[in-house]
C-alpha positions, 0 to 999 in steps of 0.5 A: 508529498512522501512524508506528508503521506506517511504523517497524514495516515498516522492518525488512522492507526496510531493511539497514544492512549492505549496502554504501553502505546507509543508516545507522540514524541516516540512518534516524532522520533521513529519519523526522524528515524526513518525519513531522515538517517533512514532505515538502512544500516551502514551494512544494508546500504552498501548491499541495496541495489539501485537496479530494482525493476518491477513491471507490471504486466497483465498477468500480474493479476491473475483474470480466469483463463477464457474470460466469460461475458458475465465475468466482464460484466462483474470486472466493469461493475467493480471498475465502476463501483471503485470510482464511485465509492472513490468519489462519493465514500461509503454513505454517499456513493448509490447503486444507481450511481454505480450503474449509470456508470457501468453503463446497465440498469440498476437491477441488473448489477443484483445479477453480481451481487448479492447486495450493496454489501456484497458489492462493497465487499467484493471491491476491497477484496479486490484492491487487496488482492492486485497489491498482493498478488504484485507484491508476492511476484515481485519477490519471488522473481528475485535470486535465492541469495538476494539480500534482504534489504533489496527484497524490501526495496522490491516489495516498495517498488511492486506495491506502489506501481500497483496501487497507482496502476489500479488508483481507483480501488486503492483509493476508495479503499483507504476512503470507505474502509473505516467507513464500512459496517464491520462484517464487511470489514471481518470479511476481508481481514484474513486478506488484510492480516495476511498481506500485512503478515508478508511485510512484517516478515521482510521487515524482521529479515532484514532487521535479523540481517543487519541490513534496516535498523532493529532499534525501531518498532517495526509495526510502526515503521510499517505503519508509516511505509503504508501510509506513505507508499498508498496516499500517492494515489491521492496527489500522483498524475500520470503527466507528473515529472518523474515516471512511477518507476522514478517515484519507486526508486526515490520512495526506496532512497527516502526511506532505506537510505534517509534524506539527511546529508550528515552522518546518523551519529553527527546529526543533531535534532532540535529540542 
């Protein structure tokens, strides 16, 4: 389910028609690459720890210190507007849907928003933001000397357990966000830009440390851990087998250390 995430995804960001764009067999190659020998070098994986722990916890996602009812009111009506547009996408989700499932009146909600835009925008700041916010903790909890490898395996392990913690925003996220009209998607890009930025950044560290491969386009590996690590919203259960924590630790084994019993070197591919 990891690896069909992570290729189902592919065609919301890749573009082998844009010029100097990856090829589809340099796809196919970086898919290889990575699920298979995985991304950690011989060094990297002798340093990767597998005693990453992550908890969430309630202030992992700041709330204001004393709560007002009418912050209350707006959390409810968010908590609401993400199962709706979750369930219905951008064109089919209404604000009466909202409402009723917020248990107020229709007019009511214009007390919180603006408008449905405002609504809408509102709500993926919000998704954006939990992930964030989780993910930065996590790194920043760490020891100064820990090796760049396992701040990356952090950063996995935090994001997960956060957008299954909060499925309904990440999932009417990945819904509507190509769906939306294109202020809406300007609003929230600086939030977007700059968490991806964080990511980009442990990536090249760990590459400039020998600990992940440096002969992958790091933008696509990226890619390709964000499509795996946000569709578990999609087929995860909370009754499945392995507890979040579990998944955690087999996304990180997947990706950092790859599923192939042999030797990268040794390993022949079909042609």
């Amino acid at each position: 389910m990891l690896v069909l995430g992570a290729m189902n995804a592919s065609p919301d960001w890749f573009h082998p028609d844009q010029p100097k764009g990856l090829t589809l067999s340099g796809l196919e190659e970086q898919f290889a690459a990575m699920f298979l020998d995985g991304l950690g070098t011989s060094k990297g994986k002798r340093r990767r720890s597998h005693k990453i722990i992550f908890t969430l916890t309630s202030d992992t996602h700041e709330e204001p210190a004393a709560e007002t009812r009418g912050a209350a009111t707006t959390a409810r009506i968010l908590d609401a507007a993400a199962k709706i547009f979750r369930e219905n996408g951008y064109a089919g989700a209404r604000l009466v849907d909202v409402a009723t499932e917020a248990d107020m009146q229709t007019g009511s909600l214009y007390y919180h928003f603006a408008s449905r835009e405002d609504l809408v925008v509102h709500l993926l700041h919000n998704a954006w933001e939990r992930t964030d916010s989780a993910v930065r903790r996590s790194i920043s909890d760490l020891p100064t000397r820990t090796a760049p490898i396992n701040k990356l395996a952090m950063a996995m392990t935090a994001h997960l357990l956060s957008v299954l913690a909060w499925g309904d925003y990440t999932s009417a996220m990945l819904r509507i966000l190509g769906q939306v009209p294109d202020d809406v998607r300007a609003a929230i890009l600086p939030l977007q830009r700059t968490y991806l930025d964080l990511w980009r950044g442990l990536l090249n560290d760990a590459a400039d440390a020998g600990d992940i491969r440096s002969d992958l386009d790091l933008s696509v590996v990226l890619m390709m851990l964000a499509g795996a690590l946000n569709w578990t919203v999609e087929w995860y259960h909370a009754d499945h087998h392995l507890a979040p924590e579990q998944l955690a630790e087999q996304f990180c084994v997947l990706t950092l250390e790859g599923m192939s019993t042999r030797r990268r070197g040794a390993r022949r591919r079909s042609t």
